[in-house]
C-alpha positions, 0 to 999 in steps of 0.5 A, spaced: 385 296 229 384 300 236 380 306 235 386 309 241 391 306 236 390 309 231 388 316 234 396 315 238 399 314 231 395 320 227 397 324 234 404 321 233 404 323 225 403 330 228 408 332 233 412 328 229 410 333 223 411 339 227 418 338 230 420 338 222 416 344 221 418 349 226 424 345 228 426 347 221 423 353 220 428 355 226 434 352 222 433 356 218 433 363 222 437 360 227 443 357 223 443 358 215 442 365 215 447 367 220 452 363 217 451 365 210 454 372 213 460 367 215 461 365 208 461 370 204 461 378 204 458 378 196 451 378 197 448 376 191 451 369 192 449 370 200 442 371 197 442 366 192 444 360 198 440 362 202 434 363 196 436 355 195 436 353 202 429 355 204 427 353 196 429 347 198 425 347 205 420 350 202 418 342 198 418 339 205 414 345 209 408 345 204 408 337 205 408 337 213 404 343 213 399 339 209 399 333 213 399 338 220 393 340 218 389 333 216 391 331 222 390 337 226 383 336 223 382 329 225 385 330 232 381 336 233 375 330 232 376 326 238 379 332 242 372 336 242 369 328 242 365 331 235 361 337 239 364 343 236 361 348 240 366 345 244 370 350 242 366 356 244 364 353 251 370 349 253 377 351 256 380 347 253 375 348 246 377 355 247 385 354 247 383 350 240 379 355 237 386 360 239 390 355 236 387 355 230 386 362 228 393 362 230 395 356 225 391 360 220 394 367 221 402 363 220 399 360 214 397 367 211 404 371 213 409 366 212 406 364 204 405 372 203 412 373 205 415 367 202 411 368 195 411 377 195 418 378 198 422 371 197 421 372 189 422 380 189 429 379 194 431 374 188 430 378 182 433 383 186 440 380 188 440 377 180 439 385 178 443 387 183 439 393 186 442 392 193 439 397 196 432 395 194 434 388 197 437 390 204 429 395 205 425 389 203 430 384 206 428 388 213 421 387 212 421 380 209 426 378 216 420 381 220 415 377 218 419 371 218 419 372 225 413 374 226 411 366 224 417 363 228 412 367 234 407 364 232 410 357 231 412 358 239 405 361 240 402 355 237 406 350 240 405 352 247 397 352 245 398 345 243 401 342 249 396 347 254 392 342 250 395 337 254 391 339 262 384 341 259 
């Protein structure tokens, strides 16, 4: 099979991957969370929907995180044309290495959050200690905005890739 092939449809899987991930990850903020407020005023059952929605997601993010970094590492490949100093001493090295580090700290927040904070505002709802809930909600929110800046941030470093 073409060598071109095969590096157009691994980079196909990847962006393909991509829009799942952030695409749903943005759902998630942008649509289920503010409808679960319309759907009910009980926040232990607002809280178990949307625990149940992003558990759900969960399964399909850490697959298409899995298969965004295996290609993003092959990718990175026969972008840097096997010259990994490329990174240090090229524009468009340098805009990768940022992508990197950026894709490692969104990696880091998001999984510390989802395992500190997603099972805490679960046990907390069950338990019914709201006032806990709505403090560590504050936070958990935060963070979870800080990965979708980080997704943006990421996005735009890929398509920078496009011009170096």
């Amino acid at each position: 099979m073409d060598l071109t092939l095969i590096n157009t449809i691994i980079l196909w899987i990847h962006v393909f991957s991509s829009i799942i991930f952030v695409g749903g990850s943005f759902f998630i903020w942008v649509v289920v969370v503010p409808a679960s407020y319309r759907i009910t005023d009980d926040e232990k059952f607002r809280t178990r929907i949307v625990g149940l929605v992003g558990k759900q997601f969960a399964m399909i993010t850490n697959i298409t995180l899995a298969v965004l970094i295996i290609t993003g590492i092959y990718n990175a490949t026969w972008y840097l044309n096997y010259d990994y100093s490329a990174l240090f001493n090229t524009p468009g090295g340098n805009i990768l290495l940022v992508k990197i580090v950026l894709v490692g700290a969104m990696i880091l927040i998001m999984y510390g959050n989802n395992m500190y904070h997603g099972k805490r505002i679960m046990e907390m709802a069950r338990e019914g200690k709201m006032e806990e809930l709505r403090k560590l909600r504050k936070w958990s929110h935060m963070l979870s905005y800080v990965t979708l800046g980080l997704m943006v941030a990421i996005t735009f470093a890929a398509v920078s890739l496009e011009f170096y």
